[in-house]
MIBAMI-458250 format. One line per field, with one value per residue (C-alpha): residue number from 1; residue in three letters; chain; x, y, z. Coordinates in steps of 0.001 Angstrom, whole numbers, plus 524288, in hexadecimal, padded with zeros to 5 digits. Layout:
N
i: NUM:... $
aa: ALA:... $
ch: A:... $
xx: X:... $
yy: Y:... $
zz: Z:... $
END
This chain:
186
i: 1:2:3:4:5:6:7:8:9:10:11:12:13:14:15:16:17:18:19:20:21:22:23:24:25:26:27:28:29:30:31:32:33:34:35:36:37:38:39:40:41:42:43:44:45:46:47:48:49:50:51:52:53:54:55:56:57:58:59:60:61:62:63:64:65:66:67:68:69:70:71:72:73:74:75:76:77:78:79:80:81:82:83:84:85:86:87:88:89:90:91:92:93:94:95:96:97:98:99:100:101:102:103:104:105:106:107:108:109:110:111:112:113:114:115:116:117:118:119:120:121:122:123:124:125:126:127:128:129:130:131:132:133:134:135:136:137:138:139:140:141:142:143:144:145:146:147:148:149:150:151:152:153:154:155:156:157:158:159:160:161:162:163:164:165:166:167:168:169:170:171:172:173:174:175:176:177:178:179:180:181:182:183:184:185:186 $
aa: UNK:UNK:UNK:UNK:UNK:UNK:UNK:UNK:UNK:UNK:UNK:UNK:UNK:UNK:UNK:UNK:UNK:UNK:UNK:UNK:UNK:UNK:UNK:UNK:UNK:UNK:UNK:UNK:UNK:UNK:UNK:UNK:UNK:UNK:UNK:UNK:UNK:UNK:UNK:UNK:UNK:UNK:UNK:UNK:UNK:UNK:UNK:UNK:UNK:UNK:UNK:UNK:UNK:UNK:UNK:UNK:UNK:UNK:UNK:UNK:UNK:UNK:UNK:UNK:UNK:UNK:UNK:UNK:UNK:UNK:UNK:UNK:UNK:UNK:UNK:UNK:UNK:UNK:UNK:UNK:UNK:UNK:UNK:UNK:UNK:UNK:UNK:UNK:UNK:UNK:UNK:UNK:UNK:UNK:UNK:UNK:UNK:UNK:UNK:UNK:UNK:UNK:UNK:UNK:UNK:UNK:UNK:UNK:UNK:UNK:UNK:UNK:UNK:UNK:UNK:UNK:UNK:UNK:UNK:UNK:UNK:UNK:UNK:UNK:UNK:UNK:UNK:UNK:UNK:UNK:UNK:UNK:UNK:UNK:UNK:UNK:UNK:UNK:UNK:UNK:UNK:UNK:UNK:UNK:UNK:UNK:UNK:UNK:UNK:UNK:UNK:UNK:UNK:UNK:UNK:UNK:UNK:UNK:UNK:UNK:UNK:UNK:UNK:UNK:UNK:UNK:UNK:UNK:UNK:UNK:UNK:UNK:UNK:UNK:UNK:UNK:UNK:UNK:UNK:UNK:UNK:UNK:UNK:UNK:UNK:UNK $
ch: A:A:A:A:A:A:A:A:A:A:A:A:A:A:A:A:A:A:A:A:A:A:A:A:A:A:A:A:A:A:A:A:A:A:A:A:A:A:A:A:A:A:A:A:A:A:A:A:A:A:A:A:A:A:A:A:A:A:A:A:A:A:A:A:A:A:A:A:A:A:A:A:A:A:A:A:A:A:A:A:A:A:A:A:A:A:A:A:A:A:A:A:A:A:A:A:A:A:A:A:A:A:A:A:A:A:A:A:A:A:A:A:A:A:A:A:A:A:A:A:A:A:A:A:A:A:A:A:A:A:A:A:A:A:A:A:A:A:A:A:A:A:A:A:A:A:A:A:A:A:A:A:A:A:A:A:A:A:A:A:A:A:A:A:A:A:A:A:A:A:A:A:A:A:A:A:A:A:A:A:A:A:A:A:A:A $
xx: A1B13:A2074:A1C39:A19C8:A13ED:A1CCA:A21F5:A2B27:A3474:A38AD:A461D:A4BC2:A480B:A4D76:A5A26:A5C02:A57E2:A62E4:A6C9E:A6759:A68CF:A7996:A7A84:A761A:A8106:A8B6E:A8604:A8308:A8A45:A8144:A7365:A69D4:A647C:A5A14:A58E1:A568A:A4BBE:A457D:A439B:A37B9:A2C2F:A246D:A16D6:A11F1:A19DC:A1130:A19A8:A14E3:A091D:A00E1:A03E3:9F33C:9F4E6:9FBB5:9EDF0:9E6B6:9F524:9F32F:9E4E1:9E97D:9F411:9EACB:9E24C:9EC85:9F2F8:9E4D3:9E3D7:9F3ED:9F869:A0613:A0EBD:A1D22:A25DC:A32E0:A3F08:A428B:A4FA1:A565E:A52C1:A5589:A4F42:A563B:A59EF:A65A4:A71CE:A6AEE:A5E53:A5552:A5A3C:A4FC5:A4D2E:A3DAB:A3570:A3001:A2197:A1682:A0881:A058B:A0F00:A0884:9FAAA:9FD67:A0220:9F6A1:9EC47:9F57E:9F42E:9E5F6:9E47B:9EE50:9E558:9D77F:9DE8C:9E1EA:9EF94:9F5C8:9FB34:A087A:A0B3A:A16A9:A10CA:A186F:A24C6:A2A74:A37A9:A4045:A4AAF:A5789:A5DBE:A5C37:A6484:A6DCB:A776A:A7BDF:A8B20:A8877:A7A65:A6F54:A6EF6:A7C9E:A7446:A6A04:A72F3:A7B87:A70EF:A670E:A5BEC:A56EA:A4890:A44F9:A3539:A2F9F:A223B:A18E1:A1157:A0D3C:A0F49:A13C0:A11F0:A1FC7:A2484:A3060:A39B5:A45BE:A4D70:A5AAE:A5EE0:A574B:A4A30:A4314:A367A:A2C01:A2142:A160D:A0D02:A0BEE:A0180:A02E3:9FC42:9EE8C:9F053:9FC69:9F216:9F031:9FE05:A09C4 $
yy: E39EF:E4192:E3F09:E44D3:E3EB6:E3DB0:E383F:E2E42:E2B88:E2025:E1A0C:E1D21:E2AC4:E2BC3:E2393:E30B6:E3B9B:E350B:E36F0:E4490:E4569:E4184:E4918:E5531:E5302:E55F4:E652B:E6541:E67D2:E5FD4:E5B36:E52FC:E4A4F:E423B:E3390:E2DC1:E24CC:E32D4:E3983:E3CEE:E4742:E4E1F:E50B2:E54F5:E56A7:E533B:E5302:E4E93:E451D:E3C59:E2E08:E2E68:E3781:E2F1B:E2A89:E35A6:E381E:E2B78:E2E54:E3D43:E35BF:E2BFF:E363D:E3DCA:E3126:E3027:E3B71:E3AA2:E319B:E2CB5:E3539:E379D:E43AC:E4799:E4B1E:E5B16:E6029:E61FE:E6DAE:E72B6:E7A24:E832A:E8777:E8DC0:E87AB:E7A0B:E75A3:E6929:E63D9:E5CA0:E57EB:E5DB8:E5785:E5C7C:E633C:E5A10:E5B5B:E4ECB:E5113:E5D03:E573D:E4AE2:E5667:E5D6C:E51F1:E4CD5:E5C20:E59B9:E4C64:E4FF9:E5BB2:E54E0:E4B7B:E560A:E58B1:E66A4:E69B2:E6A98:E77D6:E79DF:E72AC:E6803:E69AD:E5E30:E59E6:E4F3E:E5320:E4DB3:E5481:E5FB2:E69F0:E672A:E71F9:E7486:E7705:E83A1:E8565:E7D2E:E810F:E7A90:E6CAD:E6E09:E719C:E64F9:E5BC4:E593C:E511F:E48FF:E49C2:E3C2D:E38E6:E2F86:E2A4A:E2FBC:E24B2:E2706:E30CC:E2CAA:E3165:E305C:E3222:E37CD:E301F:E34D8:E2C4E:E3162:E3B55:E34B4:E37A2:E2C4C:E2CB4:E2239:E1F28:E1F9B:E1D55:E1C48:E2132:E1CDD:E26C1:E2345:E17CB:E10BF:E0AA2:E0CC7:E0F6C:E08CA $
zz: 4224B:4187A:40A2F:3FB81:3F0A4:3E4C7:3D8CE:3D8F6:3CED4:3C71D:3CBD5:3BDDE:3BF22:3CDBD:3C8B9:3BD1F:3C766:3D06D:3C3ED:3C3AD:3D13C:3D118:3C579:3CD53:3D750:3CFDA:3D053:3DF27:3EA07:3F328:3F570:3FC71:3F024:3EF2D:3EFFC:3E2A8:3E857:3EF00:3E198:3DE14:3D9B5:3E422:3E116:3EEDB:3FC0A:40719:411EA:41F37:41ED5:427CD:423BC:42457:4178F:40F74:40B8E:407FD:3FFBB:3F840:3F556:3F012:3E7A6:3E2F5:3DF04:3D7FA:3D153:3CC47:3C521:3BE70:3B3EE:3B4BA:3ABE0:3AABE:3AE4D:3A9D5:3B294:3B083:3B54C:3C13C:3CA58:3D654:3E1C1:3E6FC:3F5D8:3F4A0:3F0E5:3F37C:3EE9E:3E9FD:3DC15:3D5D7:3C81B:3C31A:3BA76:3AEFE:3AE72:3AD91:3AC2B:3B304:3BDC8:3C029:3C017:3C89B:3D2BF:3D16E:3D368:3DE98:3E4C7:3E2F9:3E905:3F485:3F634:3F6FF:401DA:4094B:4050D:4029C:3F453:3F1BB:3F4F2:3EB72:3DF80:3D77E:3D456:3D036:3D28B:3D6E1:3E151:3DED2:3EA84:3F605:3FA69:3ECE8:3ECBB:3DF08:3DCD2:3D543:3D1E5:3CEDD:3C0D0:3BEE1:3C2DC:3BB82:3AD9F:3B2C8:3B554:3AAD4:3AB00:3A16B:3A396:3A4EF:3A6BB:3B096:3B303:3BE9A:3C1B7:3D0F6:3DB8F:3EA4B:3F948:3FC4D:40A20:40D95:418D3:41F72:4215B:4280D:41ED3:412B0:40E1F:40917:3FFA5:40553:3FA9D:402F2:3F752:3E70E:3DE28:3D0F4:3C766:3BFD7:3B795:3BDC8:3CA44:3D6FF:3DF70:3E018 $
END
């Protein structure tokens, strides 16, 4: 099974990225885009797992959720990774202390169950769409398509796992974590 543990985002917050997301477009020539009910924020890609791990992944999360209040983060602008004339579009999220420190602790707890680190630390994003081909450069997108920064709440992290089916990816939520003082999991 394939799976990360992520963020998940409000529907209101999916419903504006989606906005985002059509506003985009009209700048592209073409692009595989993302699912509104698929975005979200990767904290750790673990790939291929043994449905056996799945608990010694909840114990690392509960751990982690232990040691991390709830707090709120703030949508940033859109970016884009580059390969070429295509690329990932995504829209970042502006720096946060307590993101940054719930990654850390979950590094930790993934470690002590056995789990390797991320190996290309957190960079948080939210992909809106893959191999997006801009029709002149990517700068012209991201002058055309502003975004208003709105905040959300971060209230649990989730082992997600990721389906094919036919040409669709589908994100399973295998299992919630709410953060220390919203309760056990959801």
């Amino acid at each position: 099974m394939r799976t990360f543990i992520a963020i998940e985002l409000s529907p209101d917050i999916r419903e504006y990225l989606s906005e985002v997301q059509t506003e985009t477009q009209k700048y592209c020539r073409r692009g595989n885009y993302t699912p509104q009910d698929n975005f979200h924020i990767t904290l750790h890609f673990l790939g291929e797992i043994n449905p056996s791990d799945v608990e010694y992944l909840q114990e690392a999360m509960f751990d982690a959720a232990q040691r991390n209040k709830a707090f709120d983060l703030k949508l940033g602008q859109i970016g884009f990774f580059g390969r070429g004339e295509r690329g990932i579009l995504w829209a970042g999220v502006e720096k946060s202390d307590p993101l940054q420190r719930l990654f850390f602790n979950l590094e930790k707890s993934l470690e002590r169950q056995g789990f390797a680190r991320e190996k290309k630390g957190l960079s948080p994003h939210i992909t809106l769409g893959r191999e997006v081909e801009p029709q002149r450069g990517f700068s012209d997108v991201q002058k055309a398509v502003v975004m208003d920064g709105r905040s959300f709440a971060v209230e649990k992290i989730t082992l997600m796992e990721s389906v094919r089916r036919g040409p669709r990816l589908i994100y399973k939520p295998l299992y919630r974590q709410l953060l220390k003082g919203y309760g056990n999991k959801r």
